[in-house]
N, C-alpha and C positions, 0 to 999 in steps of 0.2 A: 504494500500500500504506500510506503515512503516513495518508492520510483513513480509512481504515480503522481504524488504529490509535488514531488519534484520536478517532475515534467511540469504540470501544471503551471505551477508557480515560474519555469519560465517563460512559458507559452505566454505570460500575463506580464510578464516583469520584460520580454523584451519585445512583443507583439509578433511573434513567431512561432508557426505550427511546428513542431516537429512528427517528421513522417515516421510512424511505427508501422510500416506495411508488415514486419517480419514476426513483428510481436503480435499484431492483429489476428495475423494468420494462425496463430496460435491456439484462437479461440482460447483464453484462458483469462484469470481475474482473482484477484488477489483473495477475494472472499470464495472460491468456490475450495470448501472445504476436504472436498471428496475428492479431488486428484490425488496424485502421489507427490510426493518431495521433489522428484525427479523434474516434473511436469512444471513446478514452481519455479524449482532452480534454473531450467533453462527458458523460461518465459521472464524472469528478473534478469539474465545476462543478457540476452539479446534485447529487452528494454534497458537498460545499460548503454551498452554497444550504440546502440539505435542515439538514444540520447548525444552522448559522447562524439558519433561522431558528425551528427550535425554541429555539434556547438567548434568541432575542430576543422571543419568546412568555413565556418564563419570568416567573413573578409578583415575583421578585427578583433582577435580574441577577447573575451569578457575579462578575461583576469588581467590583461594588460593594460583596457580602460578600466577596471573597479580599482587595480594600483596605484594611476595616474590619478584617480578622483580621491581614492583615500588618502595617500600621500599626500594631497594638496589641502586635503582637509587637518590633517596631523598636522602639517607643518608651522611651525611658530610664527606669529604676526609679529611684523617688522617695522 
Protein backbone atom coordinates (compact mmCIF):
# COMPACT_ATOMS: atom_id res chain seq x y z
CA UNK A 1 0.00 0.00 0.00
CA UNK A 2 3.00 2.44 0.66
CA UNK A 3 4.07 2.01 -3.28
CA UNK A 4 0.81 3.05 -3.92
CA UNK A 5 0.83 5.98 -1.83
CA UNK A 6 3.99 6.99 -3.12
CA UNK A 7 3.17 6.92 -6.58
CA UNK A 8 0.27 8.92 -5.69
CA UNK A 9 1.74 11.57 -3.90
CA UNK A 10 3.99 12.05 -6.85
CA UNK A 11 1.49 11.90 -9.56
CA UNK A 12 0.15 15.07 -7.36
CA UNK A 13 3.35 16.77 -6.20
CA UNK A 14 4.69 16.94 -9.79
CA UNK A 15 1.57 16.78 -12.16
CA UNK A 16 2.74 13.48 -13.79
CA UNK A 17 1.18 10.17 -14.54
CA UNK A 18 3.26 7.42 -14.14
CA UNK A 19 2.67 4.54 -16.45
CA UNK A 20 2.38 1.17 -14.41
CA UNK A 21 1.29 -0.96 -17.74
CA UNK A 22 3.50 -3.87 -16.15
CA UNK A 23 2.12 -3.69 -12.72
CA UNK A 24 -1.59 -3.28 -14.06
CA UNK A 25 -1.01 -6.27 -15.99
CA UNK A 26 -0.68 -7.88 -12.86
CA UNK A 27 -4.20 -7.63 -11.94
CA UNK A 28 -3.00 -7.53 -8.31
CA UNK A 29 -3.69 -4.82 -5.18
CA UNK A 30 -2.23 -4.50 -2.10
CA UNK A 31 -5.60 -5.52 -0.19
CA UNK A 32 -6.21 -8.79 -1.87
CA UNK A 33 -5.47 -10.85 0.83
CA UNK A 34 -5.78 -14.34 -0.77
CA UNK A 35 -2.73 -14.21 -3.04
CA UNK A 36 0.48 -15.70 -2.12
CA UNK A 37 3.78 -13.60 -0.82
CA UNK A 38 5.05 -14.54 -4.16
CA UNK A 39 2.37 -12.66 -6.06
CA UNK A 40 2.89 -9.56 -3.74
CA UNK A 41 6.47 -9.51 -3.92
CA UNK A 42 6.66 -9.32 -7.51
CA UNK A 43 3.62 -6.94 -8.06
CA UNK A 44 5.60 -4.38 -5.38
CA UNK A 45 9.19 -4.73 -7.44
CA UNK A 46 7.82 -4.14 -10.69
CA UNK A 47 5.67 -1.01 -9.03
CA UNK A 48 9.11 -0.09 -7.91
CA UNK A 49 10.90 -0.41 -11.18
CA UNK A 50 7.90 1.14 -12.95
CA UNK A 51 8.04 4.17 -10.44
CA UNK A 52 11.96 4.41 -10.42
CA UNK A 53 12.39 4.41 -13.77
CA UNK A 54 10.06 7.09 -14.81
CA UNK A 55 11.38 9.52 -12.37
CA UNK A 56 15.04 8.42 -13.81
CA UNK A 57 13.75 9.33 -17.57
CA UNK A 58 12.97 12.61 -16.13
CA UNK A 59 14.77 15.66 -18.01
CA UNK A 60 15.77 17.06 -14.59
CA UNK A 61 16.07 14.95 -11.71
CA UNK A 62 13.98 15.69 -8.58
CA UNK A 63 16.79 15.30 -6.07
CA UNK A 64 18.81 17.72 -7.91
CA UNK A 65 16.04 20.49 -7.87
CA UNK A 66 14.75 19.57 -4.20
CA UNK A 67 18.81 20.01 -3.22
CA UNK A 68 19.13 23.22 -5.01
CA UNK A 69 15.68 24.56 -3.36
CA UNK A 70 16.69 23.02 0.17
CA UNK A 71 20.06 24.38 0.13
CA UNK A 72 18.81 27.69 -0.70
CA UNK A 73 16.55 27.50 1.89
CA UNK A 74 19.33 26.37 4.63
CA UNK A 75 21.54 28.77 3.67
CA UNK A 76 22.25 31.67 6.07
CA UNK A 77 20.88 35.22 5.34
CA UNK A 78 23.56 37.69 4.51
Amino acid sequence: MLMIQIRKYYEVATGEAIETERYNSLSMSPVYIFRDKKSHTEALLTLGDEIVSHIHHRPVPLATSFSKTASQKAAPDQ
